[in-house]
PyMOL CGO cylinders between C-alpha atoms (Angstrom):
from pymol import cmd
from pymol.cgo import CYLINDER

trace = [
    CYLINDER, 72.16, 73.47, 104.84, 73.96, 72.31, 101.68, 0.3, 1, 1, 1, 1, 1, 1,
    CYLINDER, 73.96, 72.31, 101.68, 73.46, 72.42, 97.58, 0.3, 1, 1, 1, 1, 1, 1,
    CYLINDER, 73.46, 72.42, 97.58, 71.08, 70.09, 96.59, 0.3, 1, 1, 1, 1, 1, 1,
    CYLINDER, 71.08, 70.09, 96.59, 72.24, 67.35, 94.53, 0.3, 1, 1, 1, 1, 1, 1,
    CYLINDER, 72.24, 67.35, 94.53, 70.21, 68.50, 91.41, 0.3, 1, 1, 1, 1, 1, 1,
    CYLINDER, 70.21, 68.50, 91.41, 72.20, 71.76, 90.66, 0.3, 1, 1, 1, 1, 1, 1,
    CYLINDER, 72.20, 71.76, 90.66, 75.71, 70.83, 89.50, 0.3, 1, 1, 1, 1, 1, 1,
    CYLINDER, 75.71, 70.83, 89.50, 78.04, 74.49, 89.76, 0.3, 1, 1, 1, 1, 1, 1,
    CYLINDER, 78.04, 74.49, 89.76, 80.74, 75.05, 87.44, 0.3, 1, 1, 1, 1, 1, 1,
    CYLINDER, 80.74, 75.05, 87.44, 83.18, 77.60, 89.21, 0.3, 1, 1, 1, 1, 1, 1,
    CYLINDER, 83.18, 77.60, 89.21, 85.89, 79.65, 86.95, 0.3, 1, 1, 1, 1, 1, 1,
    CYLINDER, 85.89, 79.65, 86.95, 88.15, 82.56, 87.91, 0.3, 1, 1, 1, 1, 1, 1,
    CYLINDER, 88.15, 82.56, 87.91, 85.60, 85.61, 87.55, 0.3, 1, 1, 1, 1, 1, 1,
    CYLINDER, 85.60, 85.61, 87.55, 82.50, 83.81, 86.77, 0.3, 1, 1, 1, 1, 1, 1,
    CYLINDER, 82.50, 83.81, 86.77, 80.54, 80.98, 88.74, 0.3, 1, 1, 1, 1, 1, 1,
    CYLINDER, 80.54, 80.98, 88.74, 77.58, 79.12, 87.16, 0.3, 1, 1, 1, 1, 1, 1,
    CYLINDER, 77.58, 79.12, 87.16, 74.59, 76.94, 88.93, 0.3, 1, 1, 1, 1, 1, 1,
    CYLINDER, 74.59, 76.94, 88.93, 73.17, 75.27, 86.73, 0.3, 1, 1, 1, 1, 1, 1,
    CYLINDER, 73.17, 75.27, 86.73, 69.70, 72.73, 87.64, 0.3, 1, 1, 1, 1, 1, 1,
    CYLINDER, 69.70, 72.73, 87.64, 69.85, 68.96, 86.78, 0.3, 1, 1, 1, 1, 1, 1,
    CYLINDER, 69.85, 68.96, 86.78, 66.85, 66.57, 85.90, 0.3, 1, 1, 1, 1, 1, 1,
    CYLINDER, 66.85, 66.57, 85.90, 65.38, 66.62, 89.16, 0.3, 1, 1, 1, 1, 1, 1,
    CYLINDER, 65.38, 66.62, 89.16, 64.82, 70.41, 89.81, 0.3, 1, 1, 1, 1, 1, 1,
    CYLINDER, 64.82, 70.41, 89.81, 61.39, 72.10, 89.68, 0.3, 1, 1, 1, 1, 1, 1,
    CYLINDER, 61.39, 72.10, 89.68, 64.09, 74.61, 88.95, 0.3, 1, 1, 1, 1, 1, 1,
    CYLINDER, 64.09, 74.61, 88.95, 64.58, 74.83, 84.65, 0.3, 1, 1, 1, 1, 1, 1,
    CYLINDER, 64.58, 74.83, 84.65, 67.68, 77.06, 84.44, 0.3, 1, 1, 1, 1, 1, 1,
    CYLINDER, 67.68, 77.06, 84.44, 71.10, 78.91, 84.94, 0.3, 1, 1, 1, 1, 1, 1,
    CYLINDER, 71.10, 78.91, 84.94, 72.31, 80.92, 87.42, 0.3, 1, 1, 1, 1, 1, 1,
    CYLINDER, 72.31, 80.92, 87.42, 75.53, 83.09, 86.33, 0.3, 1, 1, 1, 1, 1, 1,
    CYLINDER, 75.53, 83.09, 86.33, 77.57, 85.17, 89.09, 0.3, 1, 1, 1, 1, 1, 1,
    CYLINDER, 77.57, 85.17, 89.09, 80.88, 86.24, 90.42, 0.3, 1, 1, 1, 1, 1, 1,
    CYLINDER, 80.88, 86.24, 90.42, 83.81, 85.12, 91.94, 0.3, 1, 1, 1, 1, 1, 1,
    CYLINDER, 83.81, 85.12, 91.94, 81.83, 85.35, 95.71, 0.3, 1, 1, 1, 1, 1, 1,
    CYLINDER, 81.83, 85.35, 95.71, 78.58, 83.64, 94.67, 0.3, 1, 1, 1, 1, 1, 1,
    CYLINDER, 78.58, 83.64, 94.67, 81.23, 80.81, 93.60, 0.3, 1, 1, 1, 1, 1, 1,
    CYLINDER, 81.23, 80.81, 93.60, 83.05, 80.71, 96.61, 0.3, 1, 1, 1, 1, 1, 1,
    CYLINDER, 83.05, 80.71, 96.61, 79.45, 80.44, 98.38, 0.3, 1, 1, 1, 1, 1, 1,
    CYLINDER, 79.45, 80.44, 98.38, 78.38, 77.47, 96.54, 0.3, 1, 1, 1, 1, 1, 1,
    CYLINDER, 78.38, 77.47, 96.54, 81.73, 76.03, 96.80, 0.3, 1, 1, 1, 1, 1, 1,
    CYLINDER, 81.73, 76.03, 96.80, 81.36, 75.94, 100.55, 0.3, 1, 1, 1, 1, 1, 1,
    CYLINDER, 81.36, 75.94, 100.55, 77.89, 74.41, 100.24, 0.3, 1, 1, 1, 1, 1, 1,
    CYLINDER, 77.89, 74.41, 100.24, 78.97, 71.41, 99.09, 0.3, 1, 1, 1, 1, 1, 1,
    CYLINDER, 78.97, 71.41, 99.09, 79.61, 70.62, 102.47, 0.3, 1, 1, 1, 1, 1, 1,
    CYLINDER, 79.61, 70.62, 102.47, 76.95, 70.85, 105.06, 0.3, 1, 1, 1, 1, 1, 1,
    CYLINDER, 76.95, 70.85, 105.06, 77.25, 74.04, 106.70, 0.3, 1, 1, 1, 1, 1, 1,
    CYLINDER, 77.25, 74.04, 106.70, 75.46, 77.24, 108.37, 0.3, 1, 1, 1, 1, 1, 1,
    CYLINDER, 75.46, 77.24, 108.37, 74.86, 80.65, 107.32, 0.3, 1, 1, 1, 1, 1, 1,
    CYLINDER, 74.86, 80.65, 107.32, 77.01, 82.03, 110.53, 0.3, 1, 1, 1, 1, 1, 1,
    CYLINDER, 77.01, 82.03, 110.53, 80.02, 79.81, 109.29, 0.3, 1, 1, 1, 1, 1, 1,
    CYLINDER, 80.02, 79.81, 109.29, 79.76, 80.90, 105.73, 0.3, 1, 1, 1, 1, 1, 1,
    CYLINDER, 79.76, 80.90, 105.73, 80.13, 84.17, 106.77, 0.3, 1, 1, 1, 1, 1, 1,
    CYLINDER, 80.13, 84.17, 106.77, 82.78, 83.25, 108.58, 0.3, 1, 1, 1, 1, 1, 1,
    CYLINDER, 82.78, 83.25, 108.58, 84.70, 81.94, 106.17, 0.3, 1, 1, 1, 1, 1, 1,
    CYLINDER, 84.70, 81.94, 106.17, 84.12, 84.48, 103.24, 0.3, 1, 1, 1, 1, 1, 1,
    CYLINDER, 84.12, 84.48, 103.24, 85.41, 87.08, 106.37, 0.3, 1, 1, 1, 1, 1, 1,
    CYLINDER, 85.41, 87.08, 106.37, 88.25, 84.87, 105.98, 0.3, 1, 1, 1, 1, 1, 1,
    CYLINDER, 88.25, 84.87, 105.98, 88.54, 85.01, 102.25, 0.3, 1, 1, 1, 1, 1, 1,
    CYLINDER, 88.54, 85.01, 102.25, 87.76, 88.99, 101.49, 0.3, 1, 1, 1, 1, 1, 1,
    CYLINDER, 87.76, 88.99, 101.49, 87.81, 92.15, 103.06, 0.3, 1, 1, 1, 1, 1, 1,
    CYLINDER, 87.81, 92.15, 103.06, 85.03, 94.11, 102.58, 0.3, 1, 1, 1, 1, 1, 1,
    CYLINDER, 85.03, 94.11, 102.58, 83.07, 97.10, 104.39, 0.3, 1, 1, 1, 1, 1, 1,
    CYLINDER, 83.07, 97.10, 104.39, 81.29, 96.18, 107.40, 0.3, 1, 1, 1, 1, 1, 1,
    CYLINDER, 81.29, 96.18, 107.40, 77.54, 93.94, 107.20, 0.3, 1, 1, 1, 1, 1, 1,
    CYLINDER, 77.54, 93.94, 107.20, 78.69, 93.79, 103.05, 0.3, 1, 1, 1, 1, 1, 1,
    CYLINDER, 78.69, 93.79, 103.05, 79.51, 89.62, 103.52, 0.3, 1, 1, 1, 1, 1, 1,
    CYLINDER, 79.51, 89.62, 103.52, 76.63, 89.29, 105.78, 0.3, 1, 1, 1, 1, 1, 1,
    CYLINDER, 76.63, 89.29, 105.78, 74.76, 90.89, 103.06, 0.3, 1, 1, 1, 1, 1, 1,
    CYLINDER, 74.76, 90.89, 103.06, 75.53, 89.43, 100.33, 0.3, 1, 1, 1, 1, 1, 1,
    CYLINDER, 75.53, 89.43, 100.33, 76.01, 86.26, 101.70, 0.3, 1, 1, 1, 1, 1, 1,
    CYLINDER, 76.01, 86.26, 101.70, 71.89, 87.03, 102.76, 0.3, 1, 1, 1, 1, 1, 1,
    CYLINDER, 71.89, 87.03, 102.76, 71.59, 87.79, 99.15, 0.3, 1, 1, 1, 1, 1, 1,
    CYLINDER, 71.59, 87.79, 99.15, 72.88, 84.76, 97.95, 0.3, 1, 1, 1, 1, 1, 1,
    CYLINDER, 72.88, 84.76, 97.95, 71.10, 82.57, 100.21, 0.3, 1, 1, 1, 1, 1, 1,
    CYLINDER, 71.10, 82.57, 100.21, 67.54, 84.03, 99.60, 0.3, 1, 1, 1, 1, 1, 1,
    CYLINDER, 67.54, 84.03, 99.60, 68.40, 83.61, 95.58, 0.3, 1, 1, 1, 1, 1, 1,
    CYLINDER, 68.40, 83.61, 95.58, 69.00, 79.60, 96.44, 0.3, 1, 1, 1, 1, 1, 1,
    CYLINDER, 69.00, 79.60, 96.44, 66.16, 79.11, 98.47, 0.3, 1, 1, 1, 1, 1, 1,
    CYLINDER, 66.16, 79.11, 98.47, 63.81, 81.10, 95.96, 0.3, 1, 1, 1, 1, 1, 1,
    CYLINDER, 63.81, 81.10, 95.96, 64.68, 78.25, 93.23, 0.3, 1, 1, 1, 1, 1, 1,
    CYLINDER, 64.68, 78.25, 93.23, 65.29, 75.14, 95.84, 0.3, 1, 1, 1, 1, 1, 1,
    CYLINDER, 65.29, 75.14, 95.84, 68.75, 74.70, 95.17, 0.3, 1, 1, 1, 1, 1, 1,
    CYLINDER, 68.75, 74.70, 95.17, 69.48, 74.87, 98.80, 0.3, 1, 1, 1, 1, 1, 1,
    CYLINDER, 69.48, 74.87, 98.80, 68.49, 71.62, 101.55, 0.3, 1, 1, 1, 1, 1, 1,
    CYLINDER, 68.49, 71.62, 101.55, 67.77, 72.39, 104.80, 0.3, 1, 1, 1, 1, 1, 1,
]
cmd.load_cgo(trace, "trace")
């Protein structure tokens, strides 16, 4: 899976934005934090849930099945408005 090519994000030290492009059913923003960015950062490359959860391990320590989760979280949000190809 990777970002679709009609949602252009715009990443920033404590706030992350996904915004859609021409081609999007999609009409809209999407604001966040620092992890969401880090997410979409690594979908710019093709790439699999299990490894992005690898790599925000990698990134942040948090409690146990928190990454998974919000990695899950973040995920479902991009599917829901087709940002994600798959």
């Amino acid at each position: 899976m990777k970002l679709n090519r009609n949602f252009i994000s715009r990443i920033s030290d404590d706030e992350s934005i996904l915004v859609s492009g021409g081609g999007a059913e999609f009409s809209g923003i999407v604001k966040g934090n620092r992890t969401f960015g880090v997410i979409l950062e690594l979908l710019k490359k093709e790439t699999s849930e299990a490894d992005l959860i690898s790599a925000m391990k990698g990134r942040f320590e948090a409690p146990e099945g928190m990454i998974e989760k919000d990695v899950a979280r973040v995920l479902s949000e991009l599917r829901r408005i087709g940002a994600l190809d798959e």
